[in-house]
N, CA, C and O atoms as a Maestro MAE file, in Angstrom:
{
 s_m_m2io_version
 :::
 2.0.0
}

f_m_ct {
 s_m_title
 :::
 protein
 m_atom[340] {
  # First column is atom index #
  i_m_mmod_type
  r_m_x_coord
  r_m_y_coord
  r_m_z_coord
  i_m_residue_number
  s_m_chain_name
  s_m_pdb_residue_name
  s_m_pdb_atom_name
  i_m_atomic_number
  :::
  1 25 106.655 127.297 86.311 1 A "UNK " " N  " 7
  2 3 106.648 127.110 87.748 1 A "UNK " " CA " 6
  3 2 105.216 127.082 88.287 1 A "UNK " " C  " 6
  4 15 104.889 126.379 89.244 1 A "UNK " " O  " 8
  5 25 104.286 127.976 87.545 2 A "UNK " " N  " 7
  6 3 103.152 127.663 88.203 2 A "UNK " " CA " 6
  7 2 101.921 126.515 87.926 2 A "UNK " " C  " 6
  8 15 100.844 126.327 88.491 2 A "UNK " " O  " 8
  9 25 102.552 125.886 86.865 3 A "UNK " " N  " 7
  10 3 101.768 124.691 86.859 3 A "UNK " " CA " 6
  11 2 101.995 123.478 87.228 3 A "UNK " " C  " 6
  12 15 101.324 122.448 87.299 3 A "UNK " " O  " 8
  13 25 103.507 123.905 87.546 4 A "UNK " " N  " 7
  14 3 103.962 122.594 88.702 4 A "UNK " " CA " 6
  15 2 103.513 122.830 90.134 4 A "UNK " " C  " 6
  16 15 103.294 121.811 90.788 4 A "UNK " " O  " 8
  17 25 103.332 124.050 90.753 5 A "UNK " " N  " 7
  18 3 102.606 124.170 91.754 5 A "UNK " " CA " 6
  19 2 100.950 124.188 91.901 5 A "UNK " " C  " 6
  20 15 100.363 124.081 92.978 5 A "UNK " " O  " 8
  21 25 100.326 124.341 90.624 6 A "UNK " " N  " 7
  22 3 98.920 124.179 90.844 6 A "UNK " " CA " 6
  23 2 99.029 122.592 90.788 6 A "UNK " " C  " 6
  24 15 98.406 121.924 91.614 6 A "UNK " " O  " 8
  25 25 99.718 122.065 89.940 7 A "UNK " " N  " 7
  26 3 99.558 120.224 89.938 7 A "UNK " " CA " 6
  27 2 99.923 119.809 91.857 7 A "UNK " " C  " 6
  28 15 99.378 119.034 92.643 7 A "UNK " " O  " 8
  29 25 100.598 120.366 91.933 8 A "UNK " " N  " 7
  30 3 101.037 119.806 93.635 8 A "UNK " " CA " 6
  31 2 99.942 120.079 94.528 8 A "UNK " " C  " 6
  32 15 99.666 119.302 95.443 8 A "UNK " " O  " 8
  33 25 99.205 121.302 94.280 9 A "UNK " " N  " 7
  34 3 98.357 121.397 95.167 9 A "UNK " " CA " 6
  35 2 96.914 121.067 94.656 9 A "UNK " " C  " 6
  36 15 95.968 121.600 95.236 9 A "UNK " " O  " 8
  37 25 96.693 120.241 93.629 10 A "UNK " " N  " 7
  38 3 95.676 119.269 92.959 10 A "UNK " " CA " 6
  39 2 95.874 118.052 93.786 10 A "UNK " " C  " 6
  40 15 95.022 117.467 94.456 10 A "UNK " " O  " 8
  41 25 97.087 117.771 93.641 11 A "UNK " " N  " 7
  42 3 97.840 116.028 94.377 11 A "UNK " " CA " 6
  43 2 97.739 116.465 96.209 11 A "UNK " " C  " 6
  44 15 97.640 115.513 96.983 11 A "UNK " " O  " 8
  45 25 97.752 117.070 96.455 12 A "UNK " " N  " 7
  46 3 97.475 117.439 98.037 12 A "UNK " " CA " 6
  47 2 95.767 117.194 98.401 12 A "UNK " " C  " 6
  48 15 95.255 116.457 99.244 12 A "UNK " " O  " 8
  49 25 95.201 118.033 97.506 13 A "UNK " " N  " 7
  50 3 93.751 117.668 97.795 13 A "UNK " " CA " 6
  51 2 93.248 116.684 97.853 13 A "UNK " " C  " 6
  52 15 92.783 116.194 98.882 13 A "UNK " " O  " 8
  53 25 93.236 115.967 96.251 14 A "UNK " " N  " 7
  54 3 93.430 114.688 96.098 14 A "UNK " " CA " 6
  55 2 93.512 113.908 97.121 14 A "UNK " " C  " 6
  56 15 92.634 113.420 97.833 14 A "UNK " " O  " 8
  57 25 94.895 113.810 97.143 15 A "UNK " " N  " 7
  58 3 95.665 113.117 98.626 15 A "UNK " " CA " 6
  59 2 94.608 112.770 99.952 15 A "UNK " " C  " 6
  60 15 94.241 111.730 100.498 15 A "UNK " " O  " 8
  61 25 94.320 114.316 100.163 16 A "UNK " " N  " 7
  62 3 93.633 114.823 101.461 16 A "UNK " " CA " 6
  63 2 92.078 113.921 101.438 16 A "UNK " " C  " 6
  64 15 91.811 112.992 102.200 16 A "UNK " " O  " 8
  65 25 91.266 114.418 100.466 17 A "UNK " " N  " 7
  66 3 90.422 113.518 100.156 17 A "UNK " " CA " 6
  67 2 90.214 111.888 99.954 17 A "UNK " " C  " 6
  68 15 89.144 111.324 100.182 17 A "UNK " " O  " 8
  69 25 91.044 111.428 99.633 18 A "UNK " " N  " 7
  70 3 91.245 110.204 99.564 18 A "UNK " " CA " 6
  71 2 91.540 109.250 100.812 18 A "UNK " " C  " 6
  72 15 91.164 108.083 100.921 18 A "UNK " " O  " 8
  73 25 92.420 110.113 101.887 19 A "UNK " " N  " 7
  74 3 92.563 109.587 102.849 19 A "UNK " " CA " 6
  75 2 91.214 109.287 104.106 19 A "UNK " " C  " 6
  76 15 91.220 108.623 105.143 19 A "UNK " " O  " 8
  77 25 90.283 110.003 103.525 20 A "UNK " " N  " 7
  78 3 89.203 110.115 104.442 20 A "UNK " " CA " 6
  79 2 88.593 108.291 104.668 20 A "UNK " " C  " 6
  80 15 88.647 107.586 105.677 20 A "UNK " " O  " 8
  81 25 88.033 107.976 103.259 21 A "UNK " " N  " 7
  82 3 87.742 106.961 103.608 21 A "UNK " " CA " 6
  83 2 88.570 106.483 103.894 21 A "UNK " " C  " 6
  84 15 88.417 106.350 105.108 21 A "UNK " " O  " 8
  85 25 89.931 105.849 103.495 22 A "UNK " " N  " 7
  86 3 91.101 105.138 104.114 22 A "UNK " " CA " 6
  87 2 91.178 105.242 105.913 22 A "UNK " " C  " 6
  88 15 90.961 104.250 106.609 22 A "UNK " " O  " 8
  89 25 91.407 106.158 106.307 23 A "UNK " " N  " 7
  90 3 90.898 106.090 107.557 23 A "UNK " " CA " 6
  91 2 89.763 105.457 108.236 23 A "UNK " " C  " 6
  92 15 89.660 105.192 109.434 23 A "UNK " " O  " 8
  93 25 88.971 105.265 107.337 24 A "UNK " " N  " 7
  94 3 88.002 104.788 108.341 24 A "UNK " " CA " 6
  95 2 87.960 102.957 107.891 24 A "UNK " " C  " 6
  96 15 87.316 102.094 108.488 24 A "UNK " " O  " 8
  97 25 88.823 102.767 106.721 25 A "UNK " " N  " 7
  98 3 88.835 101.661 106.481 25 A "UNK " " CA " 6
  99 2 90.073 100.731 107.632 25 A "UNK " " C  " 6
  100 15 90.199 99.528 107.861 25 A "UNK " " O  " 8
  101 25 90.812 101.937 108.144 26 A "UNK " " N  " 7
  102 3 91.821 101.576 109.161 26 A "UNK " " CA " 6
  103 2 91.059 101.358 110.015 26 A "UNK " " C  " 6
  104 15 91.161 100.218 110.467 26 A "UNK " " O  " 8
  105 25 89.752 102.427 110.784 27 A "UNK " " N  " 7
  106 3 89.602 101.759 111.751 27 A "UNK " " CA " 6
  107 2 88.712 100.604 111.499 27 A "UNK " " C  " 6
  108 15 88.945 99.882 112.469 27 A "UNK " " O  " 8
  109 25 87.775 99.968 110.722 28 A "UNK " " N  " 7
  110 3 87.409 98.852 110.394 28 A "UNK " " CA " 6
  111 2 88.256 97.575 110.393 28 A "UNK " " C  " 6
  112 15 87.717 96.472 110.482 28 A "UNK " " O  " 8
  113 25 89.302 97.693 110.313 29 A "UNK " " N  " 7
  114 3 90.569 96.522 110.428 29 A "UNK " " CA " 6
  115 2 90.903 96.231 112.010 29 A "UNK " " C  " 6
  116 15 91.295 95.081 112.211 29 A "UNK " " O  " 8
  117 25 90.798 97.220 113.361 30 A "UNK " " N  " 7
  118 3 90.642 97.080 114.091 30 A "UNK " " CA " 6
  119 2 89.390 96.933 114.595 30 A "UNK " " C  " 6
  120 15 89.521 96.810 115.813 30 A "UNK " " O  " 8
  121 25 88.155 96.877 114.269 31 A "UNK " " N  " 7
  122 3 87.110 96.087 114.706 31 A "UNK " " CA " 6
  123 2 86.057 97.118 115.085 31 A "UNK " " C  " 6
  124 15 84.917 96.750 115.366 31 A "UNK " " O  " 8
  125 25 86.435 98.494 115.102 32 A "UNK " " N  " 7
  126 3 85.668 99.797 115.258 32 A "UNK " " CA " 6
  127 2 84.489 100.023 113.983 32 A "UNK " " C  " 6
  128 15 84.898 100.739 113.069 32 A "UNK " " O  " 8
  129 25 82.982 99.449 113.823 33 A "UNK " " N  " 7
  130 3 82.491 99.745 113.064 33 A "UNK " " CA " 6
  131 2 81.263 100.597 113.458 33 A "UNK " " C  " 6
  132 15 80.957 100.921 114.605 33 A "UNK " " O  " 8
  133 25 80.580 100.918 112.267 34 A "UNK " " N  " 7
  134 3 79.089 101.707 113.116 34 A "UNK " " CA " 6
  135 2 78.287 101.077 113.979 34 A "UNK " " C  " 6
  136 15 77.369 101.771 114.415 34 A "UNK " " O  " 8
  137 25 78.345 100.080 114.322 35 A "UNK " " N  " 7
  138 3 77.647 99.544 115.065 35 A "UNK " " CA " 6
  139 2 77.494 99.352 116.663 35 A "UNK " " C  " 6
  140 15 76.591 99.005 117.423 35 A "UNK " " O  " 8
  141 25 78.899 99.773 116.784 36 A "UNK " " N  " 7
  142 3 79.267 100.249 118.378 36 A "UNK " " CA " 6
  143 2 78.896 101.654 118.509 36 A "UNK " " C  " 6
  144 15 79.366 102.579 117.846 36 A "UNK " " O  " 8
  145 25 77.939 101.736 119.496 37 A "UNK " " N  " 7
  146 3 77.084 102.861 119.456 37 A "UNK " " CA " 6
  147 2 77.509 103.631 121.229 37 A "UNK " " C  " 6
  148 15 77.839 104.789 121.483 37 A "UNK " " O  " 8
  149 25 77.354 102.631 122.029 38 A "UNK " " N  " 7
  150 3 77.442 102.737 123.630 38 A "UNK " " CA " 6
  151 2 78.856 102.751 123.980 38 A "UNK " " C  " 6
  152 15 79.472 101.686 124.033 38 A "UNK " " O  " 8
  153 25 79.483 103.980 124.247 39 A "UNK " " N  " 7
  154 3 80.864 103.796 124.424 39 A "UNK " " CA " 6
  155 2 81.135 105.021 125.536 39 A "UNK " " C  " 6
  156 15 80.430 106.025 125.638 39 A "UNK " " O  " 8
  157 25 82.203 104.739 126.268 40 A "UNK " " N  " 7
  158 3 82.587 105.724 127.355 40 A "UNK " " CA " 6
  159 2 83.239 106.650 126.414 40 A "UNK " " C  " 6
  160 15 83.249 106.433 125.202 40 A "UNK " " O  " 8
  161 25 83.960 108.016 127.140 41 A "UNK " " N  " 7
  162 3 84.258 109.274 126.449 41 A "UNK " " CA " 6
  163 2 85.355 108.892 125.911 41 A "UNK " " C  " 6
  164 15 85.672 109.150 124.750 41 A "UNK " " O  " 8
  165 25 86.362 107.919 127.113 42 A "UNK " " N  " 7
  166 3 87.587 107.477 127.022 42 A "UNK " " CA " 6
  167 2 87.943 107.046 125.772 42 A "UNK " " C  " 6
  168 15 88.931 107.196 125.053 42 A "UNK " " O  " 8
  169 25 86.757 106.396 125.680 43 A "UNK " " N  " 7
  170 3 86.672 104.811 124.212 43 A "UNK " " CA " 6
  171 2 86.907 105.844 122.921 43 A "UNK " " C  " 6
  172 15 87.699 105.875 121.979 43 A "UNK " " O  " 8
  173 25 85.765 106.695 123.392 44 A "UNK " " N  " 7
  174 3 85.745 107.538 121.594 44 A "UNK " " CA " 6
  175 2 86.544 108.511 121.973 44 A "UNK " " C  " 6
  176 15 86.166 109.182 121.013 44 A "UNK " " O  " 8
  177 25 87.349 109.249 122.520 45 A "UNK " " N  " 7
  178 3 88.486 109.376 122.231 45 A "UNK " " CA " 6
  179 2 89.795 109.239 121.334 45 A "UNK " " C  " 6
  180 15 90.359 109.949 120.503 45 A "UNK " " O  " 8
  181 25 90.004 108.010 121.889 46 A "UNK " " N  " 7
  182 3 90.811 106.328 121.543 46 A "UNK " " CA " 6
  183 2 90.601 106.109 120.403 46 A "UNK " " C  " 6
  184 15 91.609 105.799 119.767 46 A "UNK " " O  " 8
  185 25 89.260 106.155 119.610 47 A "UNK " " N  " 7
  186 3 88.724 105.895 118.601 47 A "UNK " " CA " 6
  187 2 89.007 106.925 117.963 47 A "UNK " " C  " 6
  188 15 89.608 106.593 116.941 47 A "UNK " " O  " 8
  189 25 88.812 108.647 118.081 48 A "UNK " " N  " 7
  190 3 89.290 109.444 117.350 48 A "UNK " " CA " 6
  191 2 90.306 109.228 116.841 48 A "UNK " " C  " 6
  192 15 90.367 109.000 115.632 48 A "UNK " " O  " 8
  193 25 91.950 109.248 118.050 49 A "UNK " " N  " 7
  194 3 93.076 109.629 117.492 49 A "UNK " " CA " 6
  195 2 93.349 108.198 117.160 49 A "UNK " " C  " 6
  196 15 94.564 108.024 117.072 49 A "UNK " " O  " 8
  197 25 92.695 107.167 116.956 50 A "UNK " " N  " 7
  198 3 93.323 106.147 116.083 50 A "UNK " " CA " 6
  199 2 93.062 106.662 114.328 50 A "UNK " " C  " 6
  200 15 93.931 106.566 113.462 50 A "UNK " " O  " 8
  201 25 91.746 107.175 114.123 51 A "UNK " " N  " 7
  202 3 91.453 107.225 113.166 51 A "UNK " " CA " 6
  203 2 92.313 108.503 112.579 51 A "UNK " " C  " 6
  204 15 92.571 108.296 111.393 51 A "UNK " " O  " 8
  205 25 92.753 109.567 112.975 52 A "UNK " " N  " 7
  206 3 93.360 110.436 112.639 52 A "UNK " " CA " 6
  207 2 95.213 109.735 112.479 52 A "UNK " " C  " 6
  208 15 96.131 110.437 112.055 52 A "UNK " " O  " 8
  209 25 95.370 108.442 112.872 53 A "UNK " " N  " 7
  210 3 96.566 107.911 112.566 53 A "UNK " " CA " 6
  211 2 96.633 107.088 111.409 53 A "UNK " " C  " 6
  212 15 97.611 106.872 110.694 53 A "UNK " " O  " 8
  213 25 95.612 106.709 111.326 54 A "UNK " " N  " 7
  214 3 95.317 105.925 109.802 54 A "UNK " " CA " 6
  215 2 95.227 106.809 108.883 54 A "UNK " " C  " 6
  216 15 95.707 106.643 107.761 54 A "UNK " " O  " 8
  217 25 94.450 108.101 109.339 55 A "UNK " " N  " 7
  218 3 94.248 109.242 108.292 55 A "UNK " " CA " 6
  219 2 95.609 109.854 107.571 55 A "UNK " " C  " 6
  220 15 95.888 109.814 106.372 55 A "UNK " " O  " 8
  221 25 96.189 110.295 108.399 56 A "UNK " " N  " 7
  222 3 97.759 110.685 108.290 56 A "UNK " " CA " 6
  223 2 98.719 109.568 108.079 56 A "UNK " " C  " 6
  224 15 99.851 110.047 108.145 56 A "UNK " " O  " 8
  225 25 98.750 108.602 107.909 57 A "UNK " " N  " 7
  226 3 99.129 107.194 107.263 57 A "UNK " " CA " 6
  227 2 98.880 106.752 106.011 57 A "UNK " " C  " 6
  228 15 99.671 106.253 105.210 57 A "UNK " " O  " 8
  229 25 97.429 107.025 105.871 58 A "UNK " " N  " 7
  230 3 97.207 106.992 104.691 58 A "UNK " " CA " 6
  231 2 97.809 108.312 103.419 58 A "UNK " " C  " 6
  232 15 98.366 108.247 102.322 58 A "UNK " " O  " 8
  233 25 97.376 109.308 104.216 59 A "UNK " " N  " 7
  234 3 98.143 110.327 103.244 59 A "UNK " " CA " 6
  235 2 99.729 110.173 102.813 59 A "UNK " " C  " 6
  236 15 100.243 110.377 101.713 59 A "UNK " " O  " 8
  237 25 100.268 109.788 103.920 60 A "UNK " " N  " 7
  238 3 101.949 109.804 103.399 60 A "UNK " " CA " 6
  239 2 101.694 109.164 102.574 60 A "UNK " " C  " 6
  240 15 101.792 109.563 101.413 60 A "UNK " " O  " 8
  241 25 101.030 107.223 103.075 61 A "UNK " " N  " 7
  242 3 101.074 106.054 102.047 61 A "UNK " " CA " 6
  243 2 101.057 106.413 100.151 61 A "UNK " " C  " 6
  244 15 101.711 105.793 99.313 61 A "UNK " " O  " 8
  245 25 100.161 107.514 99.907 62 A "UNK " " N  " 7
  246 3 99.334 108.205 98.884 62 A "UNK " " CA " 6
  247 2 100.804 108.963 98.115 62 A "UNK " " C  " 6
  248 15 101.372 108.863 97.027 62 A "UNK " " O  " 8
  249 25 100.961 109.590 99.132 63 A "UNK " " N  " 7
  250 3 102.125 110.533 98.561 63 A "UNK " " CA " 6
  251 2 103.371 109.423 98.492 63 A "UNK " " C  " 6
  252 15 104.161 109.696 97.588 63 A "UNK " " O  " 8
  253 25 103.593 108.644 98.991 64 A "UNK " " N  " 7
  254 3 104.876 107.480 98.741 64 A "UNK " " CA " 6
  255 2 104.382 106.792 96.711 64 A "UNK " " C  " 6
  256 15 104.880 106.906 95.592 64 A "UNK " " O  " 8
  257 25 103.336 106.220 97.244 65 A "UNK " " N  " 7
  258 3 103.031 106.244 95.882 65 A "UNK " " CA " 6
  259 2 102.925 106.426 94.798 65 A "UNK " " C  " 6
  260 15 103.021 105.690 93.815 65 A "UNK " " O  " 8
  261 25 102.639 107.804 94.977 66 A "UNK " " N  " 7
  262 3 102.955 108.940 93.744 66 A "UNK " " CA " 6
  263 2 104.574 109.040 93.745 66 A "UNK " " C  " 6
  264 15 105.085 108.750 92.663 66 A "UNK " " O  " 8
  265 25 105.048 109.236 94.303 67 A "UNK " " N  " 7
  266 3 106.460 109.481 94.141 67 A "UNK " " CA " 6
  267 2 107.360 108.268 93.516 67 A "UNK " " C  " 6
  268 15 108.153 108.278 92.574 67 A "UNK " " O  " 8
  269 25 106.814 106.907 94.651 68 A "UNK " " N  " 7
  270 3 107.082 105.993 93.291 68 A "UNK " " CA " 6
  271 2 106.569 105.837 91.707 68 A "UNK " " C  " 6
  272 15 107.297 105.383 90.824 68 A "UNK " " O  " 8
  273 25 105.684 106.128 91.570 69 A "UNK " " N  " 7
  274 3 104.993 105.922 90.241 69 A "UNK " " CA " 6
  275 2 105.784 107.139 89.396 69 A "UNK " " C  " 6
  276 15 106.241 106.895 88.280 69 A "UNK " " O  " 8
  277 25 105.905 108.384 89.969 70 A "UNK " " N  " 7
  278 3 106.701 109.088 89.380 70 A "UNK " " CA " 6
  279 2 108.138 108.892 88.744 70 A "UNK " " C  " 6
  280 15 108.504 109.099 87.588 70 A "UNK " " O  " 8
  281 25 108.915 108.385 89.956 71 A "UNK " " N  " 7
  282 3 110.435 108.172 89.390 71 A "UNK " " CA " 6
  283 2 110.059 106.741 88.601 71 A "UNK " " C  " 6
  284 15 110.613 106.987 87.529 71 A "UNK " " O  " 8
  285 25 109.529 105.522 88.446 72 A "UNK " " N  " 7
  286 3 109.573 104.666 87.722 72 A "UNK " " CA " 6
  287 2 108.760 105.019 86.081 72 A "UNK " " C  " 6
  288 15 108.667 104.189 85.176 72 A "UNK " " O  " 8
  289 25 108.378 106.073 86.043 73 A "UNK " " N  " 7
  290 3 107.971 106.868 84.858 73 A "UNK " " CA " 6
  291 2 108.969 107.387 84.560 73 A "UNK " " C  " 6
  292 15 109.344 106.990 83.457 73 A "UNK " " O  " 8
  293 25 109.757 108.260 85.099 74 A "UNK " " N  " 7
  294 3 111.080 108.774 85.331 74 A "UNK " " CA " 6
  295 2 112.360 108.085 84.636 74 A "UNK " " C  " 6
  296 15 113.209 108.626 83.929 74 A "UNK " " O  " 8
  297 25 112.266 106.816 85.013 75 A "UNK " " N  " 7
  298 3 113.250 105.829 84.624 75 A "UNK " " CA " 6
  299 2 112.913 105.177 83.759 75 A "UNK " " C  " 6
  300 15 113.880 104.613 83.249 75 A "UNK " " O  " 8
  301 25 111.711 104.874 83.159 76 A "UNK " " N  " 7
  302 3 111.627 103.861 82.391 76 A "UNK " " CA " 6
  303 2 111.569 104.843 80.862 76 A "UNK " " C  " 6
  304 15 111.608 104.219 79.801 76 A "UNK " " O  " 8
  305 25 111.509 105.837 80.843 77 A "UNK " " N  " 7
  306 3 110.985 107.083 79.519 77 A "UNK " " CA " 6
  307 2 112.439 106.675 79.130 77 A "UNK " " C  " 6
  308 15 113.414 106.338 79.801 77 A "UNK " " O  " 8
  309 25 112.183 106.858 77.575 78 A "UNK " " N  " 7
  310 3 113.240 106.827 76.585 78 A "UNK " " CA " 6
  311 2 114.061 108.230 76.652 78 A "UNK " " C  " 6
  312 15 113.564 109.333 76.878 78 A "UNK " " O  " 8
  313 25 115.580 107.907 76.378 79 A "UNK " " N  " 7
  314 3 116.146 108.945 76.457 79 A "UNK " " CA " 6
  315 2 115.783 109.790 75.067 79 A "UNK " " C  " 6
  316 15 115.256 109.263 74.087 79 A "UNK " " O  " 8
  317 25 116.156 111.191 75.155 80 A "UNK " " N  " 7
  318 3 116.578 111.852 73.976 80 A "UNK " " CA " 6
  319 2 117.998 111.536 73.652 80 A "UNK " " C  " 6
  320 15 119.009 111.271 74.302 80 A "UNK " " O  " 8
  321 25 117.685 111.666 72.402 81 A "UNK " " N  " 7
  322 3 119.245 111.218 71.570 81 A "UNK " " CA " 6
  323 2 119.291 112.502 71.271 81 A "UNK " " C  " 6
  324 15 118.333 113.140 70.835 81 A "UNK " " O  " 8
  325 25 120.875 113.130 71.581 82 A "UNK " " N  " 7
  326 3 120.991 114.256 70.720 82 A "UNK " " CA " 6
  327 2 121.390 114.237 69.847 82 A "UNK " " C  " 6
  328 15 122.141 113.287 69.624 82 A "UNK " " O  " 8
  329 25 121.166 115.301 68.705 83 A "UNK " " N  " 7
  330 3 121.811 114.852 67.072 83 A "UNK " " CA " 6
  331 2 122.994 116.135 66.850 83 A "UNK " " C  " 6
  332 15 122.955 117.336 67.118 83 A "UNK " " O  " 8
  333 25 124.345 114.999 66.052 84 A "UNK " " N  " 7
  334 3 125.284 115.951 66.309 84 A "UNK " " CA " 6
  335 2 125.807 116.658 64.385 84 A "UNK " " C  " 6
  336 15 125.679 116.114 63.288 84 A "UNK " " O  " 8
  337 25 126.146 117.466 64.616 85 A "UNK " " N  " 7
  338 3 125.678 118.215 63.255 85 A "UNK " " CA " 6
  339 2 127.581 117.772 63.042 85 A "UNK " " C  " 6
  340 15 128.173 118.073 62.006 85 A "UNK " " O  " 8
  :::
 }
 m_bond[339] {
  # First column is bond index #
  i_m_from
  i_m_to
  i_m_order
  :::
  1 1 2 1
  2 2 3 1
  3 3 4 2
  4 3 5 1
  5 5 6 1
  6 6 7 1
  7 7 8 2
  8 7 9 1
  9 9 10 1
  10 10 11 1
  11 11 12 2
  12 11 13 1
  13 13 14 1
  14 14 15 1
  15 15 16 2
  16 15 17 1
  17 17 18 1
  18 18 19 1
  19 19 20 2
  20 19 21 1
  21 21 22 1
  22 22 23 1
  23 23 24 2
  24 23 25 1
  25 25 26 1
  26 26 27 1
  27 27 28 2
  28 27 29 1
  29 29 30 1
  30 30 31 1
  31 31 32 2
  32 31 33 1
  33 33 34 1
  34 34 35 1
  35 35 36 2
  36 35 37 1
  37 37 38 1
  38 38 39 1
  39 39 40 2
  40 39 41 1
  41 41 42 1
  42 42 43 1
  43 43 44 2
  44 43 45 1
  45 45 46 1
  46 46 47 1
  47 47 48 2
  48 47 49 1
  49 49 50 1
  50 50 51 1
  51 51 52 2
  52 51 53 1
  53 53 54 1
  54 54 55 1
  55 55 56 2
  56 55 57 1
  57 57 58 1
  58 58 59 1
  59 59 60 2
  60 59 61 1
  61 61 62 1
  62 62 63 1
  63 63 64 2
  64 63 65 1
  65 65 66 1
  66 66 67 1
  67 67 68 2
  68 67 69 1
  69 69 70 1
  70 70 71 1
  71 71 72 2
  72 71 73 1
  73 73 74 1
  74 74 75 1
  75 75 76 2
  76 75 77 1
  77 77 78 1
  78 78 79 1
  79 79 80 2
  80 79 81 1
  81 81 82 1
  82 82 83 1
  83 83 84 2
  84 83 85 1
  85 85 86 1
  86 86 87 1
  87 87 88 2
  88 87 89 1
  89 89 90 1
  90 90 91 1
  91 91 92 2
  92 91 93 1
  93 93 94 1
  94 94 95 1
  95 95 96 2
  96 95 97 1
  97 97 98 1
  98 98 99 1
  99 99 100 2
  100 99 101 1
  101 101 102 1
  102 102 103 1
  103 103 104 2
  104 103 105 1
  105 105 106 1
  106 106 107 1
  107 107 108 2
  108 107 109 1
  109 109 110 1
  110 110 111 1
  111 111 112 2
  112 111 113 1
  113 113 114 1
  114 114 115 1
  115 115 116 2
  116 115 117 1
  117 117 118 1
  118 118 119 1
  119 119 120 2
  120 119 121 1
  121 121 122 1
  122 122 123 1
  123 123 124 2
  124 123 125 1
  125 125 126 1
  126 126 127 1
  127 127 128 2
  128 127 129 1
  129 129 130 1
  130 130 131 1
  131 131 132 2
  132 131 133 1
  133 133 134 1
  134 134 135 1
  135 135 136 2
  136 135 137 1
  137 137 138 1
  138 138 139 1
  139 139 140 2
  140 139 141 1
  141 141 142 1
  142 142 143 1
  143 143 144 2
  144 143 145 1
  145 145 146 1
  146 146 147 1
  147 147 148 2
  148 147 149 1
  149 149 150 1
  150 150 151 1
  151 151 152 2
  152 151 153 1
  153 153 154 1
  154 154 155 1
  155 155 156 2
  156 155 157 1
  157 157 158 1
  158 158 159 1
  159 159 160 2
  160 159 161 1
  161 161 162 1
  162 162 163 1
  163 163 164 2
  164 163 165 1
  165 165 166 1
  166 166 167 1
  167 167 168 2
  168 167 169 1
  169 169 170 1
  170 170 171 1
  171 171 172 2
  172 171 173 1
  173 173 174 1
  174 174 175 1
  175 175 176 2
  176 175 177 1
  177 177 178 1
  178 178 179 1
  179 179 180 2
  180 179 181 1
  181 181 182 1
  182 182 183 1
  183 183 184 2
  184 183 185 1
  185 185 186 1
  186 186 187 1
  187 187 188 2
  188 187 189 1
  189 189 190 1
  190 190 191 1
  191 191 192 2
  192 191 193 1
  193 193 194 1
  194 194 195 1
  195 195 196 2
  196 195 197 1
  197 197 198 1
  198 198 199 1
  199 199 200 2
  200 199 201 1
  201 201 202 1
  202 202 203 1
  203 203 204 2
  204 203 205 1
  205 205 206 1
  206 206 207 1
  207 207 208 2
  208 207 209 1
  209 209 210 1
  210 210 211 1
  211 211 212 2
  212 211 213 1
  213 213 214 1
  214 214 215 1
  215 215 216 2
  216 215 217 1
  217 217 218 1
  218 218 219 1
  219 219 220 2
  220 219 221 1
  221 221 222 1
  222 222 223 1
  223 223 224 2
  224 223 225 1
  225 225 226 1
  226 226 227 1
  227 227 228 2
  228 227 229 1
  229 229 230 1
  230 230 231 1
  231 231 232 2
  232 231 233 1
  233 233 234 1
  234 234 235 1
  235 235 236 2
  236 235 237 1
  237 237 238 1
  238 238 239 1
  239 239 240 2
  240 239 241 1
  241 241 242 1
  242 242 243 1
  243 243 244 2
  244 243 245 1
  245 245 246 1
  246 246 247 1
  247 247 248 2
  248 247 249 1
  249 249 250 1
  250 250 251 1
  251 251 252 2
  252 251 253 1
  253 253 254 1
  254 254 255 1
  255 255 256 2
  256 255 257 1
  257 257 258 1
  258 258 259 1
  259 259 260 2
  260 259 261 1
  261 261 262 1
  262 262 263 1
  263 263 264 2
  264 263 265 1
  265 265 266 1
  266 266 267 1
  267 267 268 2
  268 267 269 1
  269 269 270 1
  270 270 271 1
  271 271 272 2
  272 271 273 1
  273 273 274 1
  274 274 275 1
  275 275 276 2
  276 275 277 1
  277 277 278 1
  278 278 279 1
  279 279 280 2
  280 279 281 1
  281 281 282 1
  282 282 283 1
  283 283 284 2
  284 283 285 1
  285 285 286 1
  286 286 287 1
  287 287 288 2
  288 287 289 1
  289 289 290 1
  290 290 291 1
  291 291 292 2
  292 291 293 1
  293 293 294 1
  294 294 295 1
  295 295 296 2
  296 295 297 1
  297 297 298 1
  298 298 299 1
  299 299 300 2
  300 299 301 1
  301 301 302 1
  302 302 303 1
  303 303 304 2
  304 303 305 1
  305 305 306 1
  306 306 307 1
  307 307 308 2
  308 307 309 1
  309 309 310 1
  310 310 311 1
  311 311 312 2
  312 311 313 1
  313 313 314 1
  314 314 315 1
  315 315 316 2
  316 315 317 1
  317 317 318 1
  318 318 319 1
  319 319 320 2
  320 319 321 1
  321 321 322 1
  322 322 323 1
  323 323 324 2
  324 323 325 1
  325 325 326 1
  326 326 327 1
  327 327 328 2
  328 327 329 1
  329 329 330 1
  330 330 331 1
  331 331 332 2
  332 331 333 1
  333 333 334 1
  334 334 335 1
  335 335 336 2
  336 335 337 1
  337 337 338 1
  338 338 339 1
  339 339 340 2
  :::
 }
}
């Protein structure tokens, strides 16, 4: 049990980390790059909680992933044959 929970909370970090840049690659798809410098409070605001929606988007996305990759590992593994005496 506890190395299925240290692996989960490896895949959380992971996860967590990974989403950082992803987020900011979200907001780059909407047109938000470093280069907009002069902005009202409103704007970067706006700009925060977009990026914290990509952030948290990306993480599920991460964890959907894994979960697929899991069960199609899952399914595709050879059965055990049991042997009958």
């Amino acid at each position: 049990m506890g190395k299925v929970i240290a692996r989960e909370f490896i895949w959380l970090m992971v996860g967590l980390i990974a989403a950082i840049p992803l987020g900011i690659v979200f907001l780059w798809f909407f047109g938000f790059t470093s280069e907009i410098i002069n902005l009202s409070e409103i704007r970067k605001n706006y700009i925060f909680w977009l990026y914290l929606i990509g952030y948290f988007t990306s993480f599920v996305g991460i964890y959907i992933i894994r979960f697929v990759s899991m069960a199609l590992k899952s399914l595709t593994a050879p059965e055990e044959e049991l042997e009958e005496e």
